[in-house]
C-alpha positions in Angstrom: 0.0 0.0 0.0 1.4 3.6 -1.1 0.3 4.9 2.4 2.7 3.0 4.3 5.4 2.5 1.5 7.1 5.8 3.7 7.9 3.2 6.7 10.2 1.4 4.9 12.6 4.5 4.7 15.7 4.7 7.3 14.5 8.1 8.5 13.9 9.3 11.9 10.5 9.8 11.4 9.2 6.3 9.7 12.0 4.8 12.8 9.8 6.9 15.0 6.3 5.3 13.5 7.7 2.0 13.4 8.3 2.1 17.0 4.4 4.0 17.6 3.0 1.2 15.2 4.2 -1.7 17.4 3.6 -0.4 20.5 0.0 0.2 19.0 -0.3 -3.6 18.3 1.1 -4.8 21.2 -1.2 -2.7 23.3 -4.1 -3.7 21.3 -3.2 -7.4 21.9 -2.0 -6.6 25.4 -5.7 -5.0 26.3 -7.5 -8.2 25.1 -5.0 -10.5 27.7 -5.8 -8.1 30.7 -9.7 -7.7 30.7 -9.2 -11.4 30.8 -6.7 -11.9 33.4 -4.1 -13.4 31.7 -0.8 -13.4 33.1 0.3 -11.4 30.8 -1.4 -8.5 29.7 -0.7 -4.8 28.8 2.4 -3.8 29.8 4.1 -7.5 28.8 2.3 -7.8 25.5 3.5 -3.8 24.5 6.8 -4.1 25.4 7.5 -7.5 23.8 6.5 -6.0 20.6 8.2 -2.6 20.6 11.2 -4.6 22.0 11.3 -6.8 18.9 10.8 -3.5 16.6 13.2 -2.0 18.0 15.5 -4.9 17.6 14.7 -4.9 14.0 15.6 -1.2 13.7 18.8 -2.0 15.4 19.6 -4.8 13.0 18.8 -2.0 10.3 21.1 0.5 11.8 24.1 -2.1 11.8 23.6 -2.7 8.2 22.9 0.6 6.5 25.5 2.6 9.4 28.4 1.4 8.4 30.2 1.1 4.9 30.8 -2.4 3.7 29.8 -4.7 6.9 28.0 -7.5 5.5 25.9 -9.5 8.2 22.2 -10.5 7.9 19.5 -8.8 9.4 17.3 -11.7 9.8 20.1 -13.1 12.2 18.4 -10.6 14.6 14.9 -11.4 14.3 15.4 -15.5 14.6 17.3 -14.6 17.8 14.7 -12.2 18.6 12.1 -15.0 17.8 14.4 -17.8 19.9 14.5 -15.2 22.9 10.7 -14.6 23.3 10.6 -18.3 23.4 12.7 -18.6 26.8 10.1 -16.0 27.7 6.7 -17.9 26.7 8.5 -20.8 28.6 8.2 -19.2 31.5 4.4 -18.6 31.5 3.4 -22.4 31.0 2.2 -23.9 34.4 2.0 -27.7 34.5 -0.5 -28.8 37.3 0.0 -31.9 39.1 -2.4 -33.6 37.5 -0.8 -32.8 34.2 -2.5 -30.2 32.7 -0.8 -27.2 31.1 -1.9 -23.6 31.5 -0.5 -20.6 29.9 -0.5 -22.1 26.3 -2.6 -19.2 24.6 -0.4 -16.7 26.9 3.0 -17.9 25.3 1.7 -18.0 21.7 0.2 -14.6 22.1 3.5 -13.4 23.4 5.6 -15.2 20.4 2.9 -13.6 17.9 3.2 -10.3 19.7 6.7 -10.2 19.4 6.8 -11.5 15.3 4.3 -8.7 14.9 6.9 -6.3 16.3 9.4 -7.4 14.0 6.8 -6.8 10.8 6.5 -3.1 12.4 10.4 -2.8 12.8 11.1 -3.5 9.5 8.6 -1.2 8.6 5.5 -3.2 7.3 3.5 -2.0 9.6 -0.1 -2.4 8.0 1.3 -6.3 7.9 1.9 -5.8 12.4 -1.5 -3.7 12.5 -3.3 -7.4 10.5 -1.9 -9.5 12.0 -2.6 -7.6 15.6 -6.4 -7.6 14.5 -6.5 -11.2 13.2 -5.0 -12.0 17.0 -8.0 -10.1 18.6 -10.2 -12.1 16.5 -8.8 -15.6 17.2 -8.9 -14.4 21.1 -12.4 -13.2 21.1 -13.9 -15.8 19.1 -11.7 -18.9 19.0 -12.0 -18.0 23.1 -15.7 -18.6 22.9 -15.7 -21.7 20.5 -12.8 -23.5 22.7 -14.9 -23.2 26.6 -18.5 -24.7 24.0 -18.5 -28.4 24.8 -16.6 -29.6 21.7 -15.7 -33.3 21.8 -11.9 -33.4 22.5 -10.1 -36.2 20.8 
């Protein structure tokens, strides 16, 4: 889209949206968690995405910075990516009777934090869909999961 093609430049202003869009779609995400009472919830949800835009930026910065260094930029994001997994590990709960909680929580945080990286590198109409499509599979996928289905 032509409106959001600007993002994509290394300016300090489409940096400065980059970093607005993902906290935008974290929050939105973030919001949903805490009416719910999930463990995590605003402030986790936000910062996990702006923390993986802003790594993203970073990873930018490296590359177009300095004349003639020649890493990869997606280096960054599968680390990113790896190290909100250590973090989603840490909100599963296994009860003693062997039943795991936290499940949605971690996959919402590993989404949140792919979504940040889609608003780092500057797609952000990509972060703000997939940030909606999120809300949707929450709110309705939430209401389809507590129906009495048959569980195989």
């Amino acid at each position: 889209m032509e409106l959001f093609a600007g993002l994509r430049t290394f300016t300090f202003g489409a940096i400065a949206l980059r970093l607005l869009g993902a906290l935008l779609c974290g929050a939105m995400v973030g919001v949903d968690r805490e009416m719910r009472n999930k463990k995590a919830g605003l402030k986790t949800h936000t910062l996990v995405c702006l923390g993986a835009a802003l790594c993203m930026i970073v990873s930018e910065c490296i590359i177009l910075g300095r004349e003639g260094v020649t890493t990869d930029a997606t280096r960054i994001a599968a680390n990113v990516v790896t190290g909100v997994g250590f973090l989603c590990a840490a909100s599963l709960i296994t009860r003693g009777n062997g039943s795991l909680h936290g499940l949605t929580t971690a996959a919402g945080l590993w989404t949140t934090a792919v979504i940040g990286l889609a608003c780092g590198s500057g797609w952000l109409e990509v972060g703000l869909l997939a940030a909606f499509i999120v809300l949707i599979v929450f709110a309705a996928f939430g209401r389809l999961s507590h129906q009495h289905l048959p569980r195989f």
